[in-house]
N, C-alpha and C positions, 0 to 999 in steps of 0.2 A: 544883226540878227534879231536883237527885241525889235526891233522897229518894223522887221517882216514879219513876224510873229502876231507881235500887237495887230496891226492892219489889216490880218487874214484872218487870225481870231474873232475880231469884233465885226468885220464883214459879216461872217459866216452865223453869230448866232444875231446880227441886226437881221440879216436875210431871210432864219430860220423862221419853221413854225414852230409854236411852242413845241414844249415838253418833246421836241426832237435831239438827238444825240448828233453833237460834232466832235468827230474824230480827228485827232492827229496821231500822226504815226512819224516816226524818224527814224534814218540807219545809218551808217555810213562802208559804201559798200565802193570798192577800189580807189578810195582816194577822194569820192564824193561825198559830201553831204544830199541824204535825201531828205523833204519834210515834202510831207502828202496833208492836206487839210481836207476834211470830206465832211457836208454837212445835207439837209433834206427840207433844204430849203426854196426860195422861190426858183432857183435858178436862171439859167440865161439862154438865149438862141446864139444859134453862130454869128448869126448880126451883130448882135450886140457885142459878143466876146470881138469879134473884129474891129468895132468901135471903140471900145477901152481907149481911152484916154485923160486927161487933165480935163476936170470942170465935168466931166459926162456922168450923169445920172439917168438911168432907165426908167421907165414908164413914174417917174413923181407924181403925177397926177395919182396914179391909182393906191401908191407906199409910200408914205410918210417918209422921208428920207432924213437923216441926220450931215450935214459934214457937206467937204465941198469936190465932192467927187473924185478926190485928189490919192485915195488908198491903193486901188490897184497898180495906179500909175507912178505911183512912187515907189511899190514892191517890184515895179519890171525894172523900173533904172537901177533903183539896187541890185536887183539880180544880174544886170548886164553890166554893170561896174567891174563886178566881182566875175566875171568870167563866165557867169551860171547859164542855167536854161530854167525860164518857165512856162509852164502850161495852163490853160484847162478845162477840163471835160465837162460837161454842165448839161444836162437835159431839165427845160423848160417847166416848172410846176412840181420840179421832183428833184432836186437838187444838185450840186455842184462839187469839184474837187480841184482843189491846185495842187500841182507838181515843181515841186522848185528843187532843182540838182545848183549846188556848191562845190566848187574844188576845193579839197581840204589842203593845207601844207603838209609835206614829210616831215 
């Protein structure tokens, strides 16, 4: 879990604009774990969300980018290890939200 945290965390305020607010939220509602990240930052196209992958960085040329493209794509293997599901919604210039559902044990 720190390891999906970490990497969605630091995405979301590398991505932001300043002095913008990133939210998280968590519940745990039937036996799920939910965490929702939401921030208002550059966001993403469905292109690009479709392209997610190892090594993949979006527009470099135009953002300085840190790191080797390797965060998101290592928050879906985790999530799919573990049984989960994730998501996320993202409109372009105006920012973006993951949804990650965990099966909790009884």
């Amino acid at each position: 879990m720190q390891i999906i945290i970490s990497e969605l965390i630091e995405n979301a305020f590398k991505f932001s604009k300043p002095n913008t607010q990133v939210k998280l939220t968590s519940a745990i509602v039937d036996h799920k774990f939910h965490l929702v990240i939401a921030d208002h930052g550059l966001g993403m196209t469905t292109d690009q969300i479709a392209k997610i992958g190892a090594f993949v960085q979006f527009e470099r040329k135009r953002y300085e980018q840190q790191g080797a493209g390797l965060g998101l794509k290592i928050v879906t293997k985790i999530v799919e290890k573990y049984a989960g599901s994730f998501s996320i919604a993202s409109t372009y210039n105006q920012g973006t939200t993951i949804n990650i559902e965990l099966p909790v044990g009884n």
